[in-house]
C-alpha positions in Angstrom: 83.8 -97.4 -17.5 85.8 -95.2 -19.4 87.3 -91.7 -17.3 85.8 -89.4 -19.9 82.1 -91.6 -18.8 83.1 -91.7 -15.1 83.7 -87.6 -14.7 80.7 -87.3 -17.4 78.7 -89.4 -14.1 80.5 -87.7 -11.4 79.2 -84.1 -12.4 75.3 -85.5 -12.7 75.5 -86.9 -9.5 77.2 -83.7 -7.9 74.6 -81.7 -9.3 71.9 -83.4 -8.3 73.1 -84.2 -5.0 73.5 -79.9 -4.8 69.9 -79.6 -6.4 68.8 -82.2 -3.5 70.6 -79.9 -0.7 68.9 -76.4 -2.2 65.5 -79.0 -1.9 66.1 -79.6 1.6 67.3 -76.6 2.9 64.4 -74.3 1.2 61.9 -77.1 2.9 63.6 -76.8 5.8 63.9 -73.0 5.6 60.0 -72.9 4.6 59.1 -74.8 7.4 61.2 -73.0 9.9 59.9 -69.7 8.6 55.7 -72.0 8.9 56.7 -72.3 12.8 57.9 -69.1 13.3 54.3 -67.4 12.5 52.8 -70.6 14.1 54.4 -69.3 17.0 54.0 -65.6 16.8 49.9 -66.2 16.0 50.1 -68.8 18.5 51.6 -66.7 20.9 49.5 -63.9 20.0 46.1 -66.2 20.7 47.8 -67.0 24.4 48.5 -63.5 25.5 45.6 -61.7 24.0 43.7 -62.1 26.8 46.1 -60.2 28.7 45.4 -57.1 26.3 41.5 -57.6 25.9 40.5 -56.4 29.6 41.6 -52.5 28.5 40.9 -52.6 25.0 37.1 -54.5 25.7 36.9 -51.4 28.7 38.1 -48.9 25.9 35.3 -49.9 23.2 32.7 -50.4 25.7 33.0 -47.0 27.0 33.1 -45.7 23.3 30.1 -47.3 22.4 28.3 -46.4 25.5 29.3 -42.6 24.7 28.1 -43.0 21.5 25.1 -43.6 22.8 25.0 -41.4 25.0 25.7 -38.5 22.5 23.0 -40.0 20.1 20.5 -40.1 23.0 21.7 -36.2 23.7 21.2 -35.2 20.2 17.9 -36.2 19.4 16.7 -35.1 23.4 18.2 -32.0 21.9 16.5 -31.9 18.6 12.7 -31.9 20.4 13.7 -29.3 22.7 12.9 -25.6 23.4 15.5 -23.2 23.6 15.4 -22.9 27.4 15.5 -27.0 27.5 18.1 -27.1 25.2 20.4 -24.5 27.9 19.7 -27.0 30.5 20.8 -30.2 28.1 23.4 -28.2 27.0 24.5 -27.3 30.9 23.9 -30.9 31.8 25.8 -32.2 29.2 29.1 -30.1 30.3 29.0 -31.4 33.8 28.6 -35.1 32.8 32.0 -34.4 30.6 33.7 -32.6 33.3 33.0 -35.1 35.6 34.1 -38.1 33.0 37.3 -36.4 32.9 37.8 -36.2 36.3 36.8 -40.2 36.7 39.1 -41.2 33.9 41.9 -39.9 36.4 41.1 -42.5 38.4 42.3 -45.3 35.9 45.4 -43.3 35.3 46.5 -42.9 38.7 46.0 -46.9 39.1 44.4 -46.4 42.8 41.5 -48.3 44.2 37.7 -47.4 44.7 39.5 -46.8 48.5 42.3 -44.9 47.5 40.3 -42.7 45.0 37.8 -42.0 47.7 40.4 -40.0 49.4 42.5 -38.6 46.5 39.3 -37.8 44.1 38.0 -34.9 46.4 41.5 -33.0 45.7 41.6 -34.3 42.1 38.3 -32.4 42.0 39.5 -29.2 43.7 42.4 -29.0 41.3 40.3 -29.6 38.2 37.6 -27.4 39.0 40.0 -24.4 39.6 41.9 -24.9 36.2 39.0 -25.9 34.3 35.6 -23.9 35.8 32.4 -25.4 34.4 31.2 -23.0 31.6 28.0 -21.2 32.8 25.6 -20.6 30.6 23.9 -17.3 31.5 20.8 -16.0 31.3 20.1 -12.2 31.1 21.9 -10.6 34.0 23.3 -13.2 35.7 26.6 -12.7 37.0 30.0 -15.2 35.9 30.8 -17.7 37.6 34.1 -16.9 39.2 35.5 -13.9 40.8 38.2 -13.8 37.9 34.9 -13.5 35.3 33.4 -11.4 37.4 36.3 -8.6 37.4 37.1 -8.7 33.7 33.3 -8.9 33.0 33.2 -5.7 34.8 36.5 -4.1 33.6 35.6 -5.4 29.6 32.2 -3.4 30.4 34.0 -0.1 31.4 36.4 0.3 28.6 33.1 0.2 26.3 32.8 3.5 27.5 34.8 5.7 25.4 34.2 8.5 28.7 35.6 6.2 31.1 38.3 7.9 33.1 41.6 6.3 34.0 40.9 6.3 38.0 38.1 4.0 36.9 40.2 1.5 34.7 42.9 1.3 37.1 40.5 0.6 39.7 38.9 -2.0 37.9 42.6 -3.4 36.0 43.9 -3.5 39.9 40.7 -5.6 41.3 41.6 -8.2 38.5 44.9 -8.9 39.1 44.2 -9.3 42.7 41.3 -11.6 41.6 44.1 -14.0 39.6 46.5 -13.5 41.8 43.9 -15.0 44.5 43.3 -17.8 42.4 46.7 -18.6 41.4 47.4 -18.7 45.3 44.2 -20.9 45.5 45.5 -23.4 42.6 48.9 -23.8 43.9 47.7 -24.6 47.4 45.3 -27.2 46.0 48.1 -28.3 43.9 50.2 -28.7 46.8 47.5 -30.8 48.9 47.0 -33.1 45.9 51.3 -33.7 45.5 51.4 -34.7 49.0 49.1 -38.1 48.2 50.7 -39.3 45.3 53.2 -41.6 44.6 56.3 -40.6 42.5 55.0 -42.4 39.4 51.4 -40.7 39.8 53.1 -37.2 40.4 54.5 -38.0 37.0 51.2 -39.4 35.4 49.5 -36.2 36.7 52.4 -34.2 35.6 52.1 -35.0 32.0 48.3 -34.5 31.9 48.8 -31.1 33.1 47.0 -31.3 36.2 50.1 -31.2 38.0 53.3 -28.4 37.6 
């Protein structure tokens, strides 16, 4: 074979002996890249039910509240004014009480353990977030903080109100939140004293804790 044939033959085969190698290594880099999401779905498929006991929890409680508030609305839509107070009223306390129970799965405690902690859960809870009180006519607030500045707001109303008077009434508030504050931290106290650092923390970051 003549050299000018042989290098002419030399360069074909080199190219397609490189053409072959790009061949092989995008298959090979294809199917490397076909395992890696085999894997990852694959993977995916084992763990998930590791993730679907909270997330199956999470949508089942939405769709039962859901429900719930559908149910509310149209008990709400038939009723008479003072029904609709008592729906209303009802309706507060079963989210207050939701709120408090949703601790429970924060703090990661048992149906034992929670039957201990919840009371002073409760007592912290209630005194930073009072049930609103819907009132009827006359009837007094709920808590002796309401009840002062209900009566101070009420006084300075009066344009003839005299400063003896307001200082009275501005002096029987403060006491009243000082009271309460002292109330709140001691409750706050009581509740610190049951929970684990990491709880402390969880309770710390929802606010329910200083």
């Amino acid at each position: 074979m003549k050299q000018q044939d042989r290098t002419g033959f030399d360069r074909c085969r080199q190219a397609g002996d490189t053409a072959l190698s790009r061949r092989q290594v995008v298959g090979s880099s294809s199917l490397a890249l076909l395992g890696l999401l085999s894997g990852s779905v694959f993977g995916q498929e084992k763990n998930e039910p590791d993730r679907k006991g909270p997330e199956a929890r999470s949508r089942k409680d939405g769709q039962e509240r859901i429900e719930e508030f559908k149910a509310y609305a149209e008990r709400m839509r038939d009723a008479s004014p003072e029904e609709r107070m008592r729906l209303m009223q009802e309706q507060r306390v079963q989210q207050h009480q939701r709120a408090i129970e949703d601790l429970k799965e924060q703090l990661g405690v048992s149906d034992k353990e929670w039957a201990v902690i919840k009371p002073r859960v409760e007592k912290v809870y209630n005194l930073m977030h009072p049930l609103p009180q819907i009132r009827a006519g006359n009837e007094r607030p709920r808590t002796e903080v309401e009840q002062r500045s209900g009566e101070l707001r009420e006084l300075l109303r009066k344009e003839e109100a005299a400063a003896d008077q307001i200082k009275a009434k501005l002096t029987a508030l403060r006491a009243a939140k000082q009271k309460a504050a002292q109330e709140l931290a001691t409750a706050k106290q009581d509740l610190r004293q049951l929970m684990t650092l990491r709880q402390e923390a969880e309770l710390v970051l929802s606010g329910l804790l200083d």
